[in-house]
C-alpha angles and dihedrals in degrees: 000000000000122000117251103230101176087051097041085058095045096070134045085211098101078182089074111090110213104190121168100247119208107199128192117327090133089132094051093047092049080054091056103046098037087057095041085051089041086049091049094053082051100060089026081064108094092216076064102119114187083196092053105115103165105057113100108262120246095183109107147074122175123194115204143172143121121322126278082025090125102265099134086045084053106051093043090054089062097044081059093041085052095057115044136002096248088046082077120092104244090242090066121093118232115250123242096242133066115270080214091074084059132084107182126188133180131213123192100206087190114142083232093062087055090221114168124177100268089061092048089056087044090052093048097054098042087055090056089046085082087068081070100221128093124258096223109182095046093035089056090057088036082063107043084053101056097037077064104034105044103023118194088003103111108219090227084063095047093050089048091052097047102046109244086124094060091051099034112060100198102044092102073076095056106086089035090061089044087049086048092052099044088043092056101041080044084061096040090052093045087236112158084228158322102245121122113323093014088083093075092043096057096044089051091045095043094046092055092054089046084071101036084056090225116186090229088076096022073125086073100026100100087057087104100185102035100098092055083049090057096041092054128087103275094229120135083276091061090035091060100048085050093072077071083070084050102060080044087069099038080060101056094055110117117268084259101056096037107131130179109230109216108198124190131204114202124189089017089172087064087070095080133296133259090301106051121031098158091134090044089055087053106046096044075063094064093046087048106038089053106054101172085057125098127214135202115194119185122174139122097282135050120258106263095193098116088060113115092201092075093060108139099024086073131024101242122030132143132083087266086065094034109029093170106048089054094090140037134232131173095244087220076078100100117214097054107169124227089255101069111081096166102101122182108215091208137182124302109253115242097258089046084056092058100038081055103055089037086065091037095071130021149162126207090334089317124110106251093216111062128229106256084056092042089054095046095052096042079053097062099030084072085215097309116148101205086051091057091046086037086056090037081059093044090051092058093045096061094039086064090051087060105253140103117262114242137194091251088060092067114084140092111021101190080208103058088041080047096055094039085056100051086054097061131086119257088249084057092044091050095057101033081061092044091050091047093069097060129074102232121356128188097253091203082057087051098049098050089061090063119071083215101059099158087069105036085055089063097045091045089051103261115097086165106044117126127263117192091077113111105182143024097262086040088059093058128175093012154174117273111186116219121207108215117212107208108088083224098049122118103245108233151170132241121207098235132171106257110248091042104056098161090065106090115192093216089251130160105288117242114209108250117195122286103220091066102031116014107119139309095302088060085051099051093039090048083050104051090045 
């Protein structure tokens, strides 16, 4: 288990033992490994075709749920499970097949990593550079597109600068496999090189004995679609139907070096929103185009790809292209088929909380925060994983002030309101500040202003409010959340009639949750947001 270091430095007590804790998740794992066994039957099978562009693709889960529920975490769990044996949490079975036969790679889509699609490709490739052996057909498109795309800038330099080097440990053999590839279909061609303008020469020249179907390139020549790769504008459009070229050479590799690359996308709703989905478009075409491949997209959507409504904003969409996204199950339901790709990264169960925050801190074997203290902050988390690490945090603080942490010290955290609200659409924002201003609010009435009711009911402190209302007098007897102006305060809310929110009957109080209600500092933090 992995040092803590945020935690280690924020204490003088080396008795106190910090370890990263992974808690739960065993569902979502068994996902994971049920549709990655089901997706090596599939290219094990000899009617598997890596040119077939017209099957339904199989090759997808996607994990999704709020923000700070752990999907990061996740993804990078299973990255670590991927590669070697101890990289996998203790709770999690081990699979049937060799993690040998796996080359996993993760890519954080997150606007802060400044990844762009280009990079993607680049980190695709570079992951598949540890196999040792060029990838000729794509790196020969790989090429034509940086030579004009980034003239005069070696991409030996750009690597360097841009620290893949640093993450990939075999991309110093990168432009030596590309060299390799130019220099023999240089010889085959009977071309003097492949330096500066020769580029140019030898596409033109390969591409005409691609036609012409010449024995001297009868290597490349089942590559049926590279030469219409190397006669297009080698612009990103051209540059993502090239990976295509990609899952071609994969699938050359002799019986005995065939791996499965696992790539997973990580923070999928950073590419764009509803009205621009031009990385999207890019990046379904790498899922599609590879077929032997396996993704794993987590992210705080589902996957909308088996829509038929977005036809014409991606390339492929309806259940018919994507059979298992077209339906969604909890993933807690146990059973899940290997056709449903569509996983709800859900809450942390009470007991998982507290086992959580029992392995998060410790002192001599023993958890540091005691259990009275554990069961009053996985009460109000409500299962969230980045409130449990922000009240880890809190507990240390006020260790360090001398006194003893108490359950009344556990409430807003303007980060983790921060972060809840980054995650919502401008609709949900709109109406979680508008609400904010008020003392108490019907939270039926606030979720049928957003399009997207399920979420604003958990930011306005009802996950399980009722939807189908569509009006004031619809939503009936109803639920009217009270913000309650003393830090300490226990956040409620009042039974109210709908249409007079401000009229509390005096009822038993129900905990909402704290991030959305608990006292003045979760107003002002939801208002500045």
């Amino acid at each position: 288990m992995a040092r803590d270091l945020r935690m280690l430095f924020g204490v003088n007590d080396r008795s106190v033992a910090a370890e990263e804790a992974f808690t739960n998740r065993q569902a979502q794992w068994q996902a994971v490994v049920t549709t990655l066994t089901d997706h090596l039957h599939r290219v094990a099978d000899p009617a598997f075709d890596v040119e077939d562009l017209a099957s339904p693709r199989h090759n997808i889960l996607v994990g999704h749920g709020v923000g700070g529920i752990g999907k990061s975490t996740f993804s990078r769990k299973i990255e670590a499970a991927l590669t070697h044996q101890g990289g996998r949490p203790a709770q999690w079975g081990a699979p049937s097949w060799p993690i040998e036969r796996i080359l996993p790679l993760r890519i954080d889509l997150a606007r802060s990593t400044g990844i762009d699609f280009e990079r993607v490709v680049l980190s695709l490739r570079l992951a598949i550079a540890a196999l040792g052996r060029p990838m000729p057909a794509f790196d020969l498109a790989l090429r034509r597109h940086w030579e004009r795309n980034h003239p005069g800038e070696p991409l030996e330099e750009y690597l360097r600068r841009g620290g893949l080097f640093s993450r990939f440990t075999n991309a110093v053999n990168l432009p030596q496999q590309m060299q390799s590839t130019l220099s023999d279909v240089a010889q085959a061609l009977a071309l003097p090189g492949t330096v500066g303008g020769a580029l140019g020469q030898l596409t033109t020249t390969l591409v005409g004995a691609l036609r012409e179907r010449r024995q001297t390139v009868r290597a490349l020549a089942g590559c049926a679609r590279l030469a219409d790769i190397l006669e297009a504008e080698p612009d990103l459009e051209t540059l993502s139907f090239a990976t295509h070229l990609l899952a071609w050479d994969l699938a050359q590799l002799p019986a005995t070096q065939q791996v499965i690359p696992v790539i997973l996308f990580d923070t999928f709703e950073d590419i764009g929103d509803r009205t621009n989905r031009d990385l999207e478009r890019l990046l379904q075409r790498i899922v599609w185009l590879m077929p032997q491949a396996f993704f794993v997209i987590t992210g705080r959507n589902r996957l909308q790809w088996a829509e038929d409504g977005l036809h014409g904003q991606l390339d492929w969409t309806g259940p018919a292209a994507w059979p298992g996204l077209a339906t969604h199950l909890p993933a807690s339901r146990r059973g899940t088929g290997p056709a449903q790709r569509q996983v709800l990264l859900g809450d942390f169960s009470p007991e998982d909380c507290e086992d959580h925050l029992a392995r998060r801190l410790s002192r001599d074997g023993q958890p540091l925060i005691d259990e009275n203290l554990r069961h009053a902050i996985a009460a109000r988390s409500h299962g969230l994983p980045l409130y449990l690490d922000l009240a880890v945090m809190r507990f240390l603080e006020i260790r360090r002030s001398g006194r003893d942490p108490q359950p009344a010290d556990f409430g807003d955290f303007p980060a983790l309101i921060s972060r809840t609200v980054s995650d919502l659409t401008t609709d949900e924002r709109h109406v979680l500040r508008s609400v904010s201003l008020l003392d108490a609010f019907s939270v039926p009435l606030a979720t049928q202003v957003s399009p997207a009711s399920p979420m604003t009911r958990r930011r306005c402190g009802s996950p399980s409010a009722p939807s189908s209302a569509k009006t004031p007098q619809d939503c009936g007897p109803s639920t009217s959340t009270r913000w309650s102006a003393p830090r300490s305060a226990t956040p409620r809310t009042t039974p109210t009639t709908a249409g007079h929110p401000r009229t509390g009957t005096g009822q038993p109080h129900a905990p909402s949750p704290p991030w959305a209600t608990n006292g003045a500092m979760g107003r002002s933090a939801i208002a500045r947001c």
